[in-house]
C-alpha positions as CSV (number, residue, x, y, z in Angstrom):
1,X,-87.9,2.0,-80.3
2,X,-85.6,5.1,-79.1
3,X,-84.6,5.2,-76.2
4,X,-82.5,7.8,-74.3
5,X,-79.8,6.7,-71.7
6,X,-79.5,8.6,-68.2
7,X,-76.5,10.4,-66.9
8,X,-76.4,9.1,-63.4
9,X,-76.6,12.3,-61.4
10,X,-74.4,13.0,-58.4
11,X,-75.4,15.0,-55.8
12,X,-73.1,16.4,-53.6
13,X,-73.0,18.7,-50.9
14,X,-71.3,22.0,-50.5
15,X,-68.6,20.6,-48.4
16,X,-67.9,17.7,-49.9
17,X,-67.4,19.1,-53.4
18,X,-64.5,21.6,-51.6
19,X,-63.0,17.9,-50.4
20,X,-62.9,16.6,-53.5
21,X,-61.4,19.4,-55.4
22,X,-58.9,19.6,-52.5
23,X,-57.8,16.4,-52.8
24,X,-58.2,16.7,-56.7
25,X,-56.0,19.4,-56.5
26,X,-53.4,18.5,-54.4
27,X,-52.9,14.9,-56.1
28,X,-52.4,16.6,-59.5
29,X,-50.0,19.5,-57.8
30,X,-47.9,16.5,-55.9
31,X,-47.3,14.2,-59.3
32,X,-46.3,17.6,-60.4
33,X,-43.8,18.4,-58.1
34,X,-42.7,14.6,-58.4
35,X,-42.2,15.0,-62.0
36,X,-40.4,18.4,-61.4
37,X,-38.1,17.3,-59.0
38,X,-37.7,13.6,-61.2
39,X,-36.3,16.0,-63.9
40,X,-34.4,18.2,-61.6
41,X,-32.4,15.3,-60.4
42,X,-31.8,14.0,-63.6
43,X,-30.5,16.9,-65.1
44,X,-28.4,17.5,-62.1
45,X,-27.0,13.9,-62.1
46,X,-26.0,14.8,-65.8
47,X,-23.8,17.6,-64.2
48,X,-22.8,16.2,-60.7
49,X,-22.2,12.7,-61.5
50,X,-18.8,14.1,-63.1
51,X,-15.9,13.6,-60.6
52,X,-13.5,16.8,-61.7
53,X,-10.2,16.5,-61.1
54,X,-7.1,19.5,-59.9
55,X,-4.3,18.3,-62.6
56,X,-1.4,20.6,-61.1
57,X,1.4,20.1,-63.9
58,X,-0.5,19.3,-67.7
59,X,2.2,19.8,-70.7
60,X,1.1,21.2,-74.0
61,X,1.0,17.9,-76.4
62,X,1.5,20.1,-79.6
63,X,1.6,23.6,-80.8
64,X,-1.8,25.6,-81.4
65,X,-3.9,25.1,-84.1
66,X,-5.4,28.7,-83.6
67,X,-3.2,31.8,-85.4
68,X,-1.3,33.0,-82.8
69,X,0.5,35.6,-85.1
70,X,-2.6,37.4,-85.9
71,X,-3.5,38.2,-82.0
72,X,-0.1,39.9,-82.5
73,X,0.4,41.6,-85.4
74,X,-3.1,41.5,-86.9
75,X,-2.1,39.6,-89.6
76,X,-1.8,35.9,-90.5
77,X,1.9,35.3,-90.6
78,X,2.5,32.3,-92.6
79,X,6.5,32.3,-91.7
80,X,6.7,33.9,-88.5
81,X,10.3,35.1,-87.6
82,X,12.4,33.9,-84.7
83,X,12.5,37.0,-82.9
84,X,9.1,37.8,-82.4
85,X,8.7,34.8,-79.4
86,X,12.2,34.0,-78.7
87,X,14.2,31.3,-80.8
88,X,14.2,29.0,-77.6
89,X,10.1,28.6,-77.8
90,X,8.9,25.4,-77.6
91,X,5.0,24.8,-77.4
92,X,5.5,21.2,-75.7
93,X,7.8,22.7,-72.7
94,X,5.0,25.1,-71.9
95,X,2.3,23.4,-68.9
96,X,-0.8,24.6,-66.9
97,X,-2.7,23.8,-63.9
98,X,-6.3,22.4,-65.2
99,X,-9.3,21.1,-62.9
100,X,-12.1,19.5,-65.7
101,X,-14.1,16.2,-65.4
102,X,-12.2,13.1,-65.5
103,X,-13.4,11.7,-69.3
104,X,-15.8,13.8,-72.0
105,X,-18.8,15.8,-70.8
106,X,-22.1,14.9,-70.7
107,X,-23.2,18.5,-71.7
108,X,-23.6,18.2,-75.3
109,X,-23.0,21.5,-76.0
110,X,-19.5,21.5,-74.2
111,X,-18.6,22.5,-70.8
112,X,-17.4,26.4,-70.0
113,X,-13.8,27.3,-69.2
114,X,-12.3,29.9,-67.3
115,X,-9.0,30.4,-68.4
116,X,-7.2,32.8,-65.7
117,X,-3.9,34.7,-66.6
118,X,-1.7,35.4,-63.7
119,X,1.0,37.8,-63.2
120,X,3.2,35.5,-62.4
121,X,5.1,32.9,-63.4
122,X,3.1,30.3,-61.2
123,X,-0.5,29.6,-60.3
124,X,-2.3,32.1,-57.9
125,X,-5.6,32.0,-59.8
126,X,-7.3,28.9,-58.5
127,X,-6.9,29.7,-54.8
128,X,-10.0,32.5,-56.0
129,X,-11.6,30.1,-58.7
130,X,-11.6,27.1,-56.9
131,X,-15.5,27.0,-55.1
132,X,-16.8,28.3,-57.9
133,X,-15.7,26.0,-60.4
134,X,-16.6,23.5,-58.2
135,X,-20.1,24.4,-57.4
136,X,-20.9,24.9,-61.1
137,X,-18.8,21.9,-62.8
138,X,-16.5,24.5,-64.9
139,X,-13.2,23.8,-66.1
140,X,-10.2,26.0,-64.8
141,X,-7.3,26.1,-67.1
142,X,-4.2,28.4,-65.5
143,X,-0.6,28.5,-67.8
144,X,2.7,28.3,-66.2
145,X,5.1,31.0,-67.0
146,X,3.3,33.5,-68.5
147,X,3.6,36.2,-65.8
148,X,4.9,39.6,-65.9
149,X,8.5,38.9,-66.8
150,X,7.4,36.9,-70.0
151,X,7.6,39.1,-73.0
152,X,3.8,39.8,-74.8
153,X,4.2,37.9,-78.0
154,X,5.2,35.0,-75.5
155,X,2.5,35.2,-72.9
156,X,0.0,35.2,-76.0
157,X,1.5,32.5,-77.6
158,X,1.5,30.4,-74.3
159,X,-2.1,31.3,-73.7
160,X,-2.9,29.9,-76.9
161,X,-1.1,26.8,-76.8
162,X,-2.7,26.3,-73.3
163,X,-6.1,26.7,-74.7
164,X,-5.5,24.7,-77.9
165,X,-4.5,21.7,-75.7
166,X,-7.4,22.3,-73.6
167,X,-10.4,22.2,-76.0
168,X,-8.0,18.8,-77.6
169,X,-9.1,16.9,-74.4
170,X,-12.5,18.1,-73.9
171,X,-15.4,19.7,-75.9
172,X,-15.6,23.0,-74.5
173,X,-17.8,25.7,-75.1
174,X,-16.7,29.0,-77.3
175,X,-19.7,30.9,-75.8
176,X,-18.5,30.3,-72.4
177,X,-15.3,30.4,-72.3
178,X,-13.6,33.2,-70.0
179,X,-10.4,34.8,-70.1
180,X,-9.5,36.6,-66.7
181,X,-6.7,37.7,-64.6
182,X,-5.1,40.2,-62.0
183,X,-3.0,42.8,-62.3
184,X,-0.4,42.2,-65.6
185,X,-2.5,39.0,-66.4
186,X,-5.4,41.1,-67.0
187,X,-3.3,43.6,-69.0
188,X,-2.5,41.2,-71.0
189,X,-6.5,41.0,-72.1
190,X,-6.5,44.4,-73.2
């Protein structure tokens, strides 16, 4: 013979129903904020667990890979002449000051660089960069004599090297790199 099973009936009053949905409510909006917050640290020990490190003297290991002749002339130069750097050039005299994370990044799709061009000869950059590279993990990268009294073809050619070198140690970022400066270093840009 059929028979039908009962749904056992609950009866509730008013305020006990509002109780339970509290409570409801606020479990599932608490193991929601846990899980929120379990990601949030995660994903911030991925980018704080770096220590970054102020390198003040780091020499170019070998001339640039990128076509430095083209930024000047607007052509690829296959043999460029002596005269238009200065015959006493060498790529592996040239250094920089550089703050990034001591070993690779964790960010897979590489860490941004500020690359700041100063008007001088010698750093003045990273006194202004310096908390915010630090507060957002970026890499600072400033080259050593090529200020003002540089020629142009040379201060591009040092820049290059510089950033070259740079992206040899570390996997940075084209999207986010930045090139800025102050008074003849941001000429230079233009």
């Amino acid at each position: 013979m059929y028979s039908k099973l009962k749904q056992p009936s609950v009866i509730m009053h008013m305020h006990e129903y509002n109780k339970l949905t509290t409570l409801v409510l606020f479990q599932s909006l608490t193991f929601r904020a846990f899980g929120i917050l379990a990601i949030l640290f995660s994903l911030s020990s991925l980018v704080f667990s770096q220590t970054y490190t102020l390198k003040r003297k780091v020499h170019v290991s070998a001339p640039t890979r990128l076509d430095w002749t083209f930024a000047l002339t607007r052509r690829s130069l296959v043999d460029p002449s002596d005269d238009l750097i200065g015959i006493d050039y060498d790529s592996g005299e040239q250094s920089y000051l550089l703050y990034g994370p001591d070993g690779q990044s964790a960010d897979q799709n590489g860490l941004p660089l500020i690359l700041y061009l100063s008007r001088k000869d010698q750093s003045e950059g990273w006194h202004y960069w310096k908390k915010f590279c630090q507060n957002n993990g970026i890499c600072f990268v400033e080259p050593y004599n090529a200020g003002a009294d540089q020629s142009f073809a040379r201060r591009i050619r040092v820049i290059l090297d510089v950033l070259d070198d740079v992206r040899r140690q570390y996997q940075i970022d084209p999207a986010r790199t930045y090139i800025t400066g102050w008074g003849e270093g941001g000429d230079t840009l233009e």
